[in-house]
C-alpha positions as CSV (number, residue, x, y, z in Angstrom):
1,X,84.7,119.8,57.3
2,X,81.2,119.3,59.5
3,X,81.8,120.4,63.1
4,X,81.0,117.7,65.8
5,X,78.1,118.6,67.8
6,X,76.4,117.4,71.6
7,X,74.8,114.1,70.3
8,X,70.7,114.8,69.5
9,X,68.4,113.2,71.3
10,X,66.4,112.5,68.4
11,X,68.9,111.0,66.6
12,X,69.8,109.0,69.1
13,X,66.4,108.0,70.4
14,X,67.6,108.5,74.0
15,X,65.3,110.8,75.8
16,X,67.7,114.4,76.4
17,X,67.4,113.6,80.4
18,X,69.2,110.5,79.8
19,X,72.2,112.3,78.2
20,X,72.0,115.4,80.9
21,X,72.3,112.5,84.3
22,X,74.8,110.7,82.2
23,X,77.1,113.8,81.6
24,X,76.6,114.4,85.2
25,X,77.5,111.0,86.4
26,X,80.7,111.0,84.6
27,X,81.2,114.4,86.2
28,X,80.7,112.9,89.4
29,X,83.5,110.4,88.9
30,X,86.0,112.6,86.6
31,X,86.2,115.8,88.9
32,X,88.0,114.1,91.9
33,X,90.6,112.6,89.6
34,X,90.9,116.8,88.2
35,X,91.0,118.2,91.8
36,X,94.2,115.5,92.7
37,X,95.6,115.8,89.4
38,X,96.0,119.5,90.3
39,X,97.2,119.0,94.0
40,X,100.9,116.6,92.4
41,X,104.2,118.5,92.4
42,X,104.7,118.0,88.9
43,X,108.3,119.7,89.5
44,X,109.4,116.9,92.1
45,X,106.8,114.5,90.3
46,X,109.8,111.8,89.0
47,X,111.5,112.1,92.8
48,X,108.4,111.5,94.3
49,X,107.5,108.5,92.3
50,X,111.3,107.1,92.2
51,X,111.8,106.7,96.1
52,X,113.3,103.2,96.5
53,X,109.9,102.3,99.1
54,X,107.8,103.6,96.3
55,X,109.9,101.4,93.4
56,X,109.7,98.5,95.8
57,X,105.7,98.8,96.0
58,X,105.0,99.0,92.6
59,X,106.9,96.1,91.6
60,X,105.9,94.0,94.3
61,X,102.2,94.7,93.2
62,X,102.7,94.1,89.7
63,X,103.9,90.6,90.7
64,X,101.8,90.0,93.1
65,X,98.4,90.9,91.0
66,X,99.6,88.6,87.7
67,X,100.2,86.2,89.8
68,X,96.7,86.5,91.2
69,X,95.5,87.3,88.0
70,X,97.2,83.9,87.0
71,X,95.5,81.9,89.9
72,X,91.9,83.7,89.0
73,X,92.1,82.3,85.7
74,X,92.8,78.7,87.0
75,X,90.5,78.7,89.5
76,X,87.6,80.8,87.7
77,X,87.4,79.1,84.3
78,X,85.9,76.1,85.7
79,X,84.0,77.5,88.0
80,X,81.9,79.5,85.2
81,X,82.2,77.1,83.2
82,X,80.3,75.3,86.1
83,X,77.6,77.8,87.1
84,X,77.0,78.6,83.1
85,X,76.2,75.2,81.9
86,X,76.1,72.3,84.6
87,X,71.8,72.8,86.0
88,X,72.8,71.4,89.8
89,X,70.1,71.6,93.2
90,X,71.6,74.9,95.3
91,X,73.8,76.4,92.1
92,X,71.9,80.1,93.2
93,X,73.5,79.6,96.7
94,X,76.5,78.1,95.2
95,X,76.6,81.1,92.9
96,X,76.4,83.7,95.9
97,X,79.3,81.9,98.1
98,X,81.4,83.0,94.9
99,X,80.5,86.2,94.0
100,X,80.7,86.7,97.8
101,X,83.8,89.0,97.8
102,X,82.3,91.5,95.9
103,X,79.9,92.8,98.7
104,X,82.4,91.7,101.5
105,X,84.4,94.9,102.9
106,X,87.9,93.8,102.7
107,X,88.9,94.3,106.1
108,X,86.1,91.1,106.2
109,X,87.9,89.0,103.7
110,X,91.2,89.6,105.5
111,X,90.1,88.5,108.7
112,X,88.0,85.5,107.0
113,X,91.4,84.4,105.7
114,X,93.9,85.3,108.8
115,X,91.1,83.1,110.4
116,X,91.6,80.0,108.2
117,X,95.2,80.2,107.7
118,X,97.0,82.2,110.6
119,X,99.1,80.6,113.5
120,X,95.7,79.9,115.4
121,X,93.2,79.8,112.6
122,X,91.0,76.5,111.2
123,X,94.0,75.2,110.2
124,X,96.0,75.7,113.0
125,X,99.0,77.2,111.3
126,X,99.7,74.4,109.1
127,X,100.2,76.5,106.1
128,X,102.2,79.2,108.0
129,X,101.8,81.8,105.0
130,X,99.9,84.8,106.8
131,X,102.1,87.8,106.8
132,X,104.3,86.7,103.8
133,X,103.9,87.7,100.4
134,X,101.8,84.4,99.6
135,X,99.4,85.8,101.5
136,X,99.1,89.0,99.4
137,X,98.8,86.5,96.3
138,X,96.0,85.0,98.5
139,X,94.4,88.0,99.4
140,X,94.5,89.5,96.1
141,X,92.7,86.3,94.2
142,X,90.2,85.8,97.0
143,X,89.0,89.1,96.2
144,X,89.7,89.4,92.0
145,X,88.5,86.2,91.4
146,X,84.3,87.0,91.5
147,X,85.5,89.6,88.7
148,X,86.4,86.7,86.3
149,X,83.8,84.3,87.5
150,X,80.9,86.9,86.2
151,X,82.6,88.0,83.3
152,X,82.9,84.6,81.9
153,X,79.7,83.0,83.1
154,X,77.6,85.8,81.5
155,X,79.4,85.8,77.8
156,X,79.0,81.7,78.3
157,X,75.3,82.2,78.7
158,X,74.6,84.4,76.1
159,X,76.9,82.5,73.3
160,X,74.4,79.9,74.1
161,X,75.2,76.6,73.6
162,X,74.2,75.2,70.1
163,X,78.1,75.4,68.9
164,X,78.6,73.0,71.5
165,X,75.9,70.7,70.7
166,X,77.1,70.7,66.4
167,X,80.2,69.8,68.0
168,X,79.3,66.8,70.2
169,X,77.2,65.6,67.4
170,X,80.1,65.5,65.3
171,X,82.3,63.1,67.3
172,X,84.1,65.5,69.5
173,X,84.2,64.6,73.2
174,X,84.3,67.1,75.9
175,X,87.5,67.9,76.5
176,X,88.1,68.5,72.6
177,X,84.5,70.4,72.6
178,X,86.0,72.7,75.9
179,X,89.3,73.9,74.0
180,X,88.6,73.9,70.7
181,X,85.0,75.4,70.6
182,X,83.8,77.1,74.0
183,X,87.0,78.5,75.3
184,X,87.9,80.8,71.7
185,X,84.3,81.6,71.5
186,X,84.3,83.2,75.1
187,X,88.2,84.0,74.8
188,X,87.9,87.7,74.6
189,X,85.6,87.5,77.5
190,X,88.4,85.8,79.3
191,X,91.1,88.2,78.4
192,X,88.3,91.2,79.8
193,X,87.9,89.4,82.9
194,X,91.3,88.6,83.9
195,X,92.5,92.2,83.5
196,X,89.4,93.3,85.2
197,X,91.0,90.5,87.9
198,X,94.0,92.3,87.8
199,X,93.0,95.8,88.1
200,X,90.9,94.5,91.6
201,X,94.5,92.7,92.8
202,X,96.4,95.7,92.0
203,X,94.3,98.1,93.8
204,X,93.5,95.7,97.0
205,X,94.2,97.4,100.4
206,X,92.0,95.9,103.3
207,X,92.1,92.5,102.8
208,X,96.1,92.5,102.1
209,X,96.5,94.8,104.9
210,X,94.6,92.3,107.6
211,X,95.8,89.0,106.3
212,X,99.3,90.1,105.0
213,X,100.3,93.3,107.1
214,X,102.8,95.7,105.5
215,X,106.4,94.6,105.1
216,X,108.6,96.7,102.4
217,X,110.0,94.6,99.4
218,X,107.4,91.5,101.1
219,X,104.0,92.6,101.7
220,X,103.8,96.3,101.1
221,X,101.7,96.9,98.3
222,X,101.7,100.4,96.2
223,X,97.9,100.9,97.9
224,X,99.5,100.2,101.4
225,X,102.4,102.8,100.2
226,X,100.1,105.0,99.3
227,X,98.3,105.1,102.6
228,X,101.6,105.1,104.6
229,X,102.9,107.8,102.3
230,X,99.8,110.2,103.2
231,X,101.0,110.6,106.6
232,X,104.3,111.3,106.1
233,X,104.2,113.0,103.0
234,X,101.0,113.9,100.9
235,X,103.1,114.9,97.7
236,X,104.4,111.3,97.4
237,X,100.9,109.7,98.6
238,X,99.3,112.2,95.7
239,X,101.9,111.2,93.3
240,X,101.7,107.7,93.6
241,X,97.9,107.5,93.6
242,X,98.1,109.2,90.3
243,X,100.3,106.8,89.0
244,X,97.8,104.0,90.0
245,X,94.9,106.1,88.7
246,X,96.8,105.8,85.4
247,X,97.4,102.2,85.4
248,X,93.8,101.5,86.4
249,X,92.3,103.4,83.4
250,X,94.4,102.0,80.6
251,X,93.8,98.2,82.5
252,X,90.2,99.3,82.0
253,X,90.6,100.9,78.6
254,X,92.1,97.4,77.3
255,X,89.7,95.2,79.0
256,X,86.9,97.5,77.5
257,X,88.9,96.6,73.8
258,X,89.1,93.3,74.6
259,X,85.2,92.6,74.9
260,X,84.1,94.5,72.0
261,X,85.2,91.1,69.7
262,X,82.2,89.5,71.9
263,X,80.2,91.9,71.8
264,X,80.1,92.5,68.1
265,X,79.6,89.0,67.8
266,X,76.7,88.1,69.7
267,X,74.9,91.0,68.2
């Protein structure tokens, strides 16, 4: 057996300070995960994570962010499909409004929303849904929704479009040229984007927290637990963000297997 080594710069062709800020970067983001990692009471880690507020969180944010997820996916389809391949005057700007979320704080996005739908907001209260668990659905796609939106229109632009164009000039119209050629050419870049979607609905705070408050078993998310929990009882608020921690990374870890189809395929 050949024991594995540090990979060579030389053999890699990636200069040796490359590697050294790399290892360092990951440092950077793995060390605070060790630190709280070490901080749980593993002894009373099941009680902790079992209280009926915590339970009540945790499934009210898995609903909540595939439904989002759900509502990305309708909403952020077309829209890439849009920006990838319709040329339109102002599709930059247009292009900004929806990415716009991703640079917004989401204390900014709540308020944008609480000011468009609340009792005295543009639409005068005429969809009375602020406060309700609607409005965490709301809140959560507002800002997951970009995530989709780049992931899709970025694998649409560099499949191209020539499989498209053999299609039309074969008979097939658009509708039959959408489902049965460009949707399964970009469909693992769908499947990465909308649990990338869901990862950014399942750990939204800000904007759920100003547009939809906190409500146990309506609007009370597991971040919003988590936050409450750290002032009445760091072991629980530790325990919990751990949980989430672990649910984030295998969302990513999937989403990361679900691209590498496209990616061996464009290459």
């Amino acid at each position: 057996m050949t024991r594995r080594t540090a990979p060579d710069s030389r053999a890699t062709g990636i200069p040796a300070w490359i590697l050294a800020v790399a290892a360092l970067g990951a440092l950077f983001v793995l060390l605070p995960v060790v630190a709280m990692a070490t901080r749980v009471n593993w002894a009373q880690f099941g009680a902790l994570i079992s209280s009926q507020e915590s339970v009540d969180a945790l499934l009210l944010s898995l609903r909540t962010s595939l439904t989002a997820t759900l509502a990305c996916l309708v909403l952020g389809v077309p829209m890439a499909i849009v920006l990838a391949r319709v040329p339109f005057r102002g599709r930059g700007l247009v292009r900004a409004i929806v990415l716009l979320p991703l640079v917004l704080p989401p204390v900014v996005g709540g308020l944008a929303l609480l000011a468009l739908y609340g009792r005295r907001g543009l639409l005068d209260g005429a969809i009375p849904i602020a406060f309700s668990t609607p409005a965490v659905i709301i809140a959560q796609t507002f800002v997951a929704l970009p995530f989709l939106v780049l992931s899709l229109e970025g694998a649409l632009r560099t499949t191209g479009e020539r499989y498209e164009a053999v299609a039309a000039t074969l008979g097939a119209g658009p509708s039959s040229v959408l489902f049965r050629v460009t949707l399964p050419l970009v469909a693992p870049a769908i499947v990465s984007g909308a649990i990338l979607s869901f990862a950014r609905a399942l750990g939204e705070f800000g904007a759920t927290l100003t547009f939809a408050g906190s409500l146990q078993g309506t609007t009370r998310t597991l971040p919003l637990e988590i936050y409450l929990q750290r002032e009445t009882d760091p072991d629980a608020a530790v325990a919990l963000s751990l949980v989430l921690i672990a649910v984030a990374i295998a969302v990513v870890a999937v989403a990361h297997g679900a691209g590498e189809p496209l990616r061996r395929r464009t290459t």
